[in-house]
SENU-460543 format. One record per residue (C-alpha): residue number from 1; residue in three letters; y, x, z. Coordinates in steps of 0.02 Angstrom, whole numbers, m for minus. Layout:
<sites>
   num   residuo    north     east       up
   NUM       ALA        Y        X        Z
...
</sites>
This chain:
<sites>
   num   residuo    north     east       up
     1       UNK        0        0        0
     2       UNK      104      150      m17
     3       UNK      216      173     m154
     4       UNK      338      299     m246
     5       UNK      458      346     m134
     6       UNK      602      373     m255
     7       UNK      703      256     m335
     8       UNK      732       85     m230
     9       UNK      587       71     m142
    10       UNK      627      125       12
    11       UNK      592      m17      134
    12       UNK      436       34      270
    13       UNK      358     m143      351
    14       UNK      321     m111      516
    15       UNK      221     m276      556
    16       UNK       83     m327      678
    17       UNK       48     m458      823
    18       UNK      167     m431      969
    19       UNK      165     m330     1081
    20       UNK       63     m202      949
    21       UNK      181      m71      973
    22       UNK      285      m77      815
    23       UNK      451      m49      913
    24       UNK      400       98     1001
    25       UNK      347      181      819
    26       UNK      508      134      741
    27       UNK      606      219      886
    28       UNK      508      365      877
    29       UNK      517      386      685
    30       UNK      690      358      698
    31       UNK      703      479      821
    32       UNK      624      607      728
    33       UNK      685      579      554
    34       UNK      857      466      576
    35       UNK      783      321      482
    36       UNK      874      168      514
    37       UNK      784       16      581
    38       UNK      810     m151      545
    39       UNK      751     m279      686
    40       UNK      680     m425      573
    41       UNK      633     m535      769
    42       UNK      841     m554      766
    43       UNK      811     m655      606
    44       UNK      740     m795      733
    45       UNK      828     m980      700
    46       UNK      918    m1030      838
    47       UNK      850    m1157      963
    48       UNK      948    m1307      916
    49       UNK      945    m1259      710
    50       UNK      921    m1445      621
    51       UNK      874    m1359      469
    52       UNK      723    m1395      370
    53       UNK      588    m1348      391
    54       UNK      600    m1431      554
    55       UNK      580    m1299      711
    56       UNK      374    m1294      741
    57       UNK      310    m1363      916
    58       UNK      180    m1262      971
    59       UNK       26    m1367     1030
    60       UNK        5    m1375     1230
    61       UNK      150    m1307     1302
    62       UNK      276    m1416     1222
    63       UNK      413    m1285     1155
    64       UNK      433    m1206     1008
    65       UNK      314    m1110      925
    66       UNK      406     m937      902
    67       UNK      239     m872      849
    68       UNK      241     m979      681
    69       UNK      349     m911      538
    70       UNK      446    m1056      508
    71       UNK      552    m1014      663
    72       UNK      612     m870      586
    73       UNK      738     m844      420
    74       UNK      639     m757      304
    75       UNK      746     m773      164
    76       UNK      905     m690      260
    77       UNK      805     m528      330
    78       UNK      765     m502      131
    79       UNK      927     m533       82
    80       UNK      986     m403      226
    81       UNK      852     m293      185
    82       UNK      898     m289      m28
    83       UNK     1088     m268       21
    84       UNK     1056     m121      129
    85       UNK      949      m30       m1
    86       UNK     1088      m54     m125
    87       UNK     1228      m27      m43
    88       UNK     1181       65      114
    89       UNK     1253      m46      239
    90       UNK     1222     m225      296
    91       UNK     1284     m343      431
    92       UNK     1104     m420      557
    93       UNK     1105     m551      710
    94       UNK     1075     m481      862
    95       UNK      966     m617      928
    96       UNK      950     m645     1124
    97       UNK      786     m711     1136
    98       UNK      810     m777     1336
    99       UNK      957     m888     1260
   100       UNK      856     m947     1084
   101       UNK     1005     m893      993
   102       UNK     1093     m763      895
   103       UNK     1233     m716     1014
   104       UNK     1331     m564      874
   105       UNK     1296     m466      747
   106       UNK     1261     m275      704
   107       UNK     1268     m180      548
   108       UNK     1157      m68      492
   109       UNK     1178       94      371
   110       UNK     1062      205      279
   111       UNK     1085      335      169
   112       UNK     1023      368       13
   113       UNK      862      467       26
   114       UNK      824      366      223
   115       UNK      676      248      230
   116       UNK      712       88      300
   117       UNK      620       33      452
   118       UNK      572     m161      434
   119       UNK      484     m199      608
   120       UNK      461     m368      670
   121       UNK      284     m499      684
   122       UNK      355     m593      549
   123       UNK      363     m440      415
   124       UNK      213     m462      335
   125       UNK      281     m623      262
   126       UNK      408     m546      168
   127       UNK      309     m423       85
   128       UNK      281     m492      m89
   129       UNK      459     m537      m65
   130       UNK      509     m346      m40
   131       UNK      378     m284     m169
   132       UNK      454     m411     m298
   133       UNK      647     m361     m268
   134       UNK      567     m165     m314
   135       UNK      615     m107     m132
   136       UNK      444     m102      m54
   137       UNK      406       80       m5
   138       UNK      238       33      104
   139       UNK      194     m101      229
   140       UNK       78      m62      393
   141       UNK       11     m195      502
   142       UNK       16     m100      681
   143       UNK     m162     m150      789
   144       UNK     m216     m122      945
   145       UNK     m374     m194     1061
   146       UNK     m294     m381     1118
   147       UNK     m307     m356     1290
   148       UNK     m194     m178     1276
   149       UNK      m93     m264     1177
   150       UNK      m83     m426     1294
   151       UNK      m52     m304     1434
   152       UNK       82     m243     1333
   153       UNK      175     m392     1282
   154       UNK      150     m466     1460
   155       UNK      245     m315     1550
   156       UNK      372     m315     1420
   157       UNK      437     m497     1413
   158       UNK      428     m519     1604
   159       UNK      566     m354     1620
   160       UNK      652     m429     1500
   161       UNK      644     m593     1549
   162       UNK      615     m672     1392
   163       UNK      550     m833     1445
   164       UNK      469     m895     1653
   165       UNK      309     m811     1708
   166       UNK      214     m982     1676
   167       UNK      262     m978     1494
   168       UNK      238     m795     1456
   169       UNK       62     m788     1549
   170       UNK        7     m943     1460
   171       UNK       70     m900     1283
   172       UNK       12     m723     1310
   173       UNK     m171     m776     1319
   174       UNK     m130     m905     1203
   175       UNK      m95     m733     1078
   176       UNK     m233     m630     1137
   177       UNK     m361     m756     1073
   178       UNK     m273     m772      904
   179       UNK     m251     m587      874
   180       UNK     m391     m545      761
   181       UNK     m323     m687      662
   182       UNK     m161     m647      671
   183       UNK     m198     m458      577
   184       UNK     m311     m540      459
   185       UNK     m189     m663      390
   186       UNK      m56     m515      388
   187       UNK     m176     m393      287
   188       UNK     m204     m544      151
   189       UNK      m15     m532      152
   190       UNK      m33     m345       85
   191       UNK       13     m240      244
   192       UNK     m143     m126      282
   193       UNK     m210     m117      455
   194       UNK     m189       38      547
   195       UNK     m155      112      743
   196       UNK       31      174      737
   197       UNK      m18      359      774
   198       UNK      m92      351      591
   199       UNK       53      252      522
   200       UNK      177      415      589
   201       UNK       63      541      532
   202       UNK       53      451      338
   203       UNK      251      433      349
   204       UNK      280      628      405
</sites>
């Protein structure tokens, strides 16, 4: 799923369930190289967005699925993504996830021989999208075991506070049981499967 660096295609997916570790990768390759990284979760619809499709309800808990793509914009992170590539800057929400909201905005710049670091559970879906617009440089779908990665996600939302205990614990399991699924249905989407310490060592 690599291809030819040059030209326009510049834009690294960084995909995988949540909690997989794509965020730590993306800081540490940008950390090493300068690669700019584009945080495709801050694409998220707002809570009260009346746009269709309608927000998803996910089954059991009674709130919204943020697990299901159609609570994020997909169209908008490609548009961000295509603008950046051609003219090295764009302008991205900065979403606050305990709020449901976007609460600013950020830009983002890259310059002209940087690889663009598309990281987010949703950027498998914009793939084809990415491969399409010629900007596609590779796309990685970042796995773990579930339960490392449940442990992960788990610690993570309660510092941040993302949502109460009772939600995170109950969703969390929720995703632990759907994570095989979850990397299937992103590898049929054409990002390849692979622990991030491989995914750094193919990029270097």
């Amino acid at each position: 799923m690599t291809t030819d660096r040059t030209g326009r295609a510049r834009v690294v997916v960084l995909a995988g369930p949540s909690g997989s570790g794509k965020s730590r990768l993306a800081e540490r390759l940008h950390d090493r190289f300068g690669w700019p990284i584009v945080r495709l979760d801050d694409f998220y619809r707002n809570l009260d967005d009346l746009e269709e499709p309608p927000m998803p309800r996910q089954v059991g808990l009674g709130i919204v699925d943020w697990d299901h793509p159609d609570s994020w914009h997909a169209s908008a992170a490609v548009a961000a993504l295509v603008e950046l590539v051609d003219t090295g800057s764009t302008s991205t929400p900065v979403y606050d996830i305990s709020q449901s909201r976007a609460v600013s905005t950020t830009t983002v710049s890259a310059g002209p021989d940087d690889l663009i670091l598309a990281e987010g559970i949703f950027a498998a879906e914009i793939v084809a999208s990415l491969r399409e617009a010629g900007i596609l440089h590779s796309a990685w779908c970042i796995s773990h075991r579930p339960f490392v990665t449940f442990v992960r996600r788990l610690a993570r939302d309660l510092k941040e506070r993302r949502k109460s205990p009772t939600v995170l614990m109950r969703r969390g399991l929720g995703l632990m049981r759907a994570e095989p699924e979850v990397i299937r249905r992103q590898v049929a989407l054409g990002a390849v499967a692979a622990r991030a310490k491989d995914v750094e060592a193919q990029l270097a």
